[in-house]
DSSP file (Angstrom, degrees, kcal/mol; ACC not computed):
  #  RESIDUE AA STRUCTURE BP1 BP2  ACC     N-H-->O    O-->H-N    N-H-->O    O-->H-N    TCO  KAPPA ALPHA  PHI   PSI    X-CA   Y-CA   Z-CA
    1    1 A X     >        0   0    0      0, 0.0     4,-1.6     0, 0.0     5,-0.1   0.000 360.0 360.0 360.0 -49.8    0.2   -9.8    5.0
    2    2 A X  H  >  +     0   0    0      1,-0.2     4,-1.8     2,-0.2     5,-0.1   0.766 360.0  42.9 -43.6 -43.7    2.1   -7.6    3.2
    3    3 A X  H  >>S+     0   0    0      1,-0.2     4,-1.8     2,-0.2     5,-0.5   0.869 106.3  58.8 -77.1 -25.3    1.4   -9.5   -0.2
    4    4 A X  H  >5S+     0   0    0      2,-0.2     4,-1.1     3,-0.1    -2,-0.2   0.810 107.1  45.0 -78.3 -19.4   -1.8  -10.0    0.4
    5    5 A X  H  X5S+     0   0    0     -4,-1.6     4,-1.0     2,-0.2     5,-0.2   0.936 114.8  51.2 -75.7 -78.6   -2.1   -6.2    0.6
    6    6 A X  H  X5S+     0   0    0     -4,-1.8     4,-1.5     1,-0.2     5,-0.3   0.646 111.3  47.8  11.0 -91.5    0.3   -5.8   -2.9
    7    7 A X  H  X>S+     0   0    0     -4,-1.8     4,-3.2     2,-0.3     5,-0.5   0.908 118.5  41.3 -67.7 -61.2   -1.9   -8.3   -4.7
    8    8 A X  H >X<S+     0   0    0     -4,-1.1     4,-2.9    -5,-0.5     3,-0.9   0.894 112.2  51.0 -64.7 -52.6   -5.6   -6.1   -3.3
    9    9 A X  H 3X5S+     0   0    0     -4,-1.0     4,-1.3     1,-0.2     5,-0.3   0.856 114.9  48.6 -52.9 -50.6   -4.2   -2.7   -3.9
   10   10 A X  H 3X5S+     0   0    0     -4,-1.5     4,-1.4    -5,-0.2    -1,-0.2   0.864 114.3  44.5 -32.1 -47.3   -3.4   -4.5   -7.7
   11   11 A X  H <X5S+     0   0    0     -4,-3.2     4,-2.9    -3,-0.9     5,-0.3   0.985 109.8  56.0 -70.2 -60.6   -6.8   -5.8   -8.0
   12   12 A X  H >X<S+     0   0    0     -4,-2.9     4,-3.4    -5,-0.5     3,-1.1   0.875 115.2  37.1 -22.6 -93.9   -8.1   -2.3   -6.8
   13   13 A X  H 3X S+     0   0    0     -4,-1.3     4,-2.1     1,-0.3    -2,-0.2   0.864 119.2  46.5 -22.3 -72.3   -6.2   -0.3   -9.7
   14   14 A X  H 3X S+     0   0    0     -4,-1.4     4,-1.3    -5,-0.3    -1,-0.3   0.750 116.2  43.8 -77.6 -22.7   -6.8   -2.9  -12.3
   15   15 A X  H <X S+     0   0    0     -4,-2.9     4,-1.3    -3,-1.1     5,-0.3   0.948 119.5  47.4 -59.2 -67.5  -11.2   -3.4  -11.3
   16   16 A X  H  X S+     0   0    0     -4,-3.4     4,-1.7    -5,-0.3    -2,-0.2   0.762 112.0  51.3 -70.5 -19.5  -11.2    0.7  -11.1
   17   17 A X  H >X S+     0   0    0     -4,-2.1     4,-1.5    -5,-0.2     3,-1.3   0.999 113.2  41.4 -41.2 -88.7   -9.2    0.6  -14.7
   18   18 A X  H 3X S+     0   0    0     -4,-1.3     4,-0.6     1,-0.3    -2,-0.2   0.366 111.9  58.7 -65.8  -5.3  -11.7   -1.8  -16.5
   19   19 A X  H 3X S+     0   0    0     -4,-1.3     4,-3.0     2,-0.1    -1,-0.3   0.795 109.4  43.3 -50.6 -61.1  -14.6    0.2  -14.8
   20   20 A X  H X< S+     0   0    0     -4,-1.7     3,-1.0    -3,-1.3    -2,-0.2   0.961 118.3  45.2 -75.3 -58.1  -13.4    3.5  -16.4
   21   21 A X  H >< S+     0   0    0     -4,-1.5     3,-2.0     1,-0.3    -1,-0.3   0.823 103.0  57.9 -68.7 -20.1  -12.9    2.0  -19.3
   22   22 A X  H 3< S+     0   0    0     -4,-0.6     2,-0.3     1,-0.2    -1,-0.3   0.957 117.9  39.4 -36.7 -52.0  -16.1   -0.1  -19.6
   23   23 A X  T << S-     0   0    0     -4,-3.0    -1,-0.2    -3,-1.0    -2,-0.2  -0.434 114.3-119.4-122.7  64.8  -18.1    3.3  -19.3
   24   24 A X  S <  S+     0   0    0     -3,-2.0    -3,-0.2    -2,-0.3    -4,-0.1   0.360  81.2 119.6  17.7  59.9  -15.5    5.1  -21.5
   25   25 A X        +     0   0    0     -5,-0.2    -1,-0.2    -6,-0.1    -4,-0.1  -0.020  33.5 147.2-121.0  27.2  -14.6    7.6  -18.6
   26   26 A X        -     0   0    0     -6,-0.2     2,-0.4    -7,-0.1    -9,-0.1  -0.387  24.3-174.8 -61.3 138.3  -11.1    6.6  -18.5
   27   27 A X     >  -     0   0    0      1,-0.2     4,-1.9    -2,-0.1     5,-0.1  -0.990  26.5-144.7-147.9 117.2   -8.4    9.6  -17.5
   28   28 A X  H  > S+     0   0    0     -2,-0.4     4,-2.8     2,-0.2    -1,-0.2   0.901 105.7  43.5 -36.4 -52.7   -4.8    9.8  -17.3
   29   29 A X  H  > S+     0   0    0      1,-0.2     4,-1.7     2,-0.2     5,-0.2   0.845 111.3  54.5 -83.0 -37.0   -4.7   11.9  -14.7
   30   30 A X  H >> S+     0   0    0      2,-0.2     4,-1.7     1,-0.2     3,-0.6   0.949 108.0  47.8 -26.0 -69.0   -7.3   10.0  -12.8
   31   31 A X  H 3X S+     0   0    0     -4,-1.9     4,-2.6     1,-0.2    -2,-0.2   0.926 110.5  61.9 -80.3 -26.1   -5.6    6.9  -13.0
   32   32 A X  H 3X S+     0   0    0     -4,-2.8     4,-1.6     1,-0.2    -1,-0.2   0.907 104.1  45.1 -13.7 -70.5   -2.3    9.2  -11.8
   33   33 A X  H << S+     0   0    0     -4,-1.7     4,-0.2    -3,-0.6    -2,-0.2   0.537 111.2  53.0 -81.2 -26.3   -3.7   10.3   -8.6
   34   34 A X  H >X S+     0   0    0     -4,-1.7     4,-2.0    -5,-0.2     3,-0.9   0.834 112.4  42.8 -82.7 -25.5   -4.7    7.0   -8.0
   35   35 A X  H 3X S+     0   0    0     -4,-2.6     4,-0.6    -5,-0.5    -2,-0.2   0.957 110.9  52.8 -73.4 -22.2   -1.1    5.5   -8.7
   36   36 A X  H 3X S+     0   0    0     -4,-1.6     4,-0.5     2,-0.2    -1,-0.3   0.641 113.4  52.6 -79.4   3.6    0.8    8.3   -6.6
   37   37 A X  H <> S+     0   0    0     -3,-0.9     4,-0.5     2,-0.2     3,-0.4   0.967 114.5  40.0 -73.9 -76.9   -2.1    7.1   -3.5
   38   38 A X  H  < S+     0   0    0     -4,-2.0     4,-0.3     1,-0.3    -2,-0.2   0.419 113.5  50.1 -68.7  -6.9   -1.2    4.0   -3.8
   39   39 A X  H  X S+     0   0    0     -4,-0.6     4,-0.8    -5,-0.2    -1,-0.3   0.713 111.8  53.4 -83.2 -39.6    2.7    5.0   -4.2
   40   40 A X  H  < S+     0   0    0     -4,-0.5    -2,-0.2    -3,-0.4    -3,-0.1   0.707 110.9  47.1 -76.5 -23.9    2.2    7.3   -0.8
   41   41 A X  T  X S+     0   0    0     -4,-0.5     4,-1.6     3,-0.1    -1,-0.2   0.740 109.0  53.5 -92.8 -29.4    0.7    3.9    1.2
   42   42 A X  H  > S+     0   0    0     -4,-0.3     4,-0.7    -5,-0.3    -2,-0.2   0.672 111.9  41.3 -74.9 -12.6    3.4    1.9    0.0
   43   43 A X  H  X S+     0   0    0     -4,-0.8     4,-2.0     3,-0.2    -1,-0.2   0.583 117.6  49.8 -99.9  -8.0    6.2    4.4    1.4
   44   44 A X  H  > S+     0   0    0      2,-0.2     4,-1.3     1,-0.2    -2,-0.2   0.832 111.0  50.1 -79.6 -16.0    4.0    4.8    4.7
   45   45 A X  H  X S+     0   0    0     -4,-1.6     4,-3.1     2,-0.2    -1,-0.2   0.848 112.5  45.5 -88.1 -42.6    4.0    1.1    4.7
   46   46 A X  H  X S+     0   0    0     -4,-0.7     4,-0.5     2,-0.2    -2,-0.2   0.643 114.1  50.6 -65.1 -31.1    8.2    0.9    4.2
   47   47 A X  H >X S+     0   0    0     -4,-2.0     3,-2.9     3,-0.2     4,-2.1   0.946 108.0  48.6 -79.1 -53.7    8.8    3.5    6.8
   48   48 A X  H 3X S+     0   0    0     -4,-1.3     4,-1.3     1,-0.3     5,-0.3   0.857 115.1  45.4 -39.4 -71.3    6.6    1.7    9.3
   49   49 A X  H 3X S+     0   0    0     -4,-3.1     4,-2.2     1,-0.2    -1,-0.3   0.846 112.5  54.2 -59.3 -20.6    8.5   -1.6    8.5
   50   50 A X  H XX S+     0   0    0     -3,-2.9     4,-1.7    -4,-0.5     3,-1.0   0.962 110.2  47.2 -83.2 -55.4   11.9    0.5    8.7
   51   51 A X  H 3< S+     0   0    0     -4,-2.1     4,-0.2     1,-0.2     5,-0.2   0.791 108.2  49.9 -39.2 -49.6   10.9    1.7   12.1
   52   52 A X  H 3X S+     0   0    0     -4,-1.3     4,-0.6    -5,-0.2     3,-0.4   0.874 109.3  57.8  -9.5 -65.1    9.9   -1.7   13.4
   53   53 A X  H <X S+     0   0    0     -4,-2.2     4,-2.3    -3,-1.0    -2,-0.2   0.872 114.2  34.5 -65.0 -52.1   13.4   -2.8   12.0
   54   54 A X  H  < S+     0   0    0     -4,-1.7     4,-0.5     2,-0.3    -1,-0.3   0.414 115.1  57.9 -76.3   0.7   15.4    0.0   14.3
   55   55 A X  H  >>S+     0   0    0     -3,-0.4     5,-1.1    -5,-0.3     4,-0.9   0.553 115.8  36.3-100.4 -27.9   12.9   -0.4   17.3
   56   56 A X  H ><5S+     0   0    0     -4,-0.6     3,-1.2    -5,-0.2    -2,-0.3   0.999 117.3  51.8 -93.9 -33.6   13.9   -4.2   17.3
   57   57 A X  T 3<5S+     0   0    0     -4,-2.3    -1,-0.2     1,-0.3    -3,-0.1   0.767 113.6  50.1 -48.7 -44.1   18.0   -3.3   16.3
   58   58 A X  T 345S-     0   0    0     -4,-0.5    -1,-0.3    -5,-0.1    -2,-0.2   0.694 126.6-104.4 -77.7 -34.3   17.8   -1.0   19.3
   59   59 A X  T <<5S+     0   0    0     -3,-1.2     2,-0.2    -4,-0.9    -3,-0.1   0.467  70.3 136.6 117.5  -1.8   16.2   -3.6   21.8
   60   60 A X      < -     0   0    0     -5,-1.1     2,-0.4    -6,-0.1    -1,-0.3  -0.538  27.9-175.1 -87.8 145.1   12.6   -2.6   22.1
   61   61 A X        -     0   0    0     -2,-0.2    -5,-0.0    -3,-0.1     5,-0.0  -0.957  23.9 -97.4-146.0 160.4   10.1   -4.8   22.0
   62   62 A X        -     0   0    0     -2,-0.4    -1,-0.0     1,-0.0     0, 0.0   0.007  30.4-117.6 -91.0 140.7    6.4   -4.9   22.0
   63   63 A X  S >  S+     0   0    0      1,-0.2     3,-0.7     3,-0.1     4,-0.2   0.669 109.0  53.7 -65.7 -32.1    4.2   -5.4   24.8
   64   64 A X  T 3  S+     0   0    0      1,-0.3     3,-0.2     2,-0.2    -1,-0.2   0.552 103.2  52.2-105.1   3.6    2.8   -9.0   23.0
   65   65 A X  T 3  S+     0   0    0      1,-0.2    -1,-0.3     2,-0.1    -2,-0.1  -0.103  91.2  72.6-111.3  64.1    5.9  -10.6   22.6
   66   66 A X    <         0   0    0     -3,-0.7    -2,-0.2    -5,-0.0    -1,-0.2   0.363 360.0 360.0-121.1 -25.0    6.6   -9.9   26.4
   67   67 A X              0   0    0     -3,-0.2    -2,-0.1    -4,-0.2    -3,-0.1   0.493 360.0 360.0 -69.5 360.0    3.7  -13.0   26.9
C-alpha cells in the first residue's frame, strides 16, 4: 500500500508539473509548497509506521488480529 501511495503522490507532482507548465503558469515556489505537503505526509506516514512498530514491540495488538 505504501508504494502504491509513493508511486500516486509521484504521479500527482509530475501531472500538476506538466499542467503548469502546459499553461505556462509554472512557479518555484508553487511547486515548493507542494513538495514540502507531500514531505509533511510522508513523515506523518513514518511516524504512524514507527508507532505501529513500538505498539507491536511493546505487546499491543489490534482488535482484528484478536479474530
Amino acid at each position: 500500500m505504501v508504494v502504491l501511495w509513493l508511486i500516486a503522490m509521484a504521479l500527482d507532482y509530475l501531472t500538476g508539473t506538466f499542467a503548469a507548465l502546459y499553461n505556462k503558469t509554472w512557479s518555484s515556489a508553487a511547486a515548493r509548497r507542494g513538495l514540502w505537503h507531500k514531505l509533511g505526509s510522508i513523515f506523518g506516514v513514518l511516524v504512524a509506521a514507527m508507532c505501529d512498530l513500538v505498539l507491536r514491540l511493546v505487546g499491543v495488538t489490534s482488535a482484528l488480529s484478536c479474530r
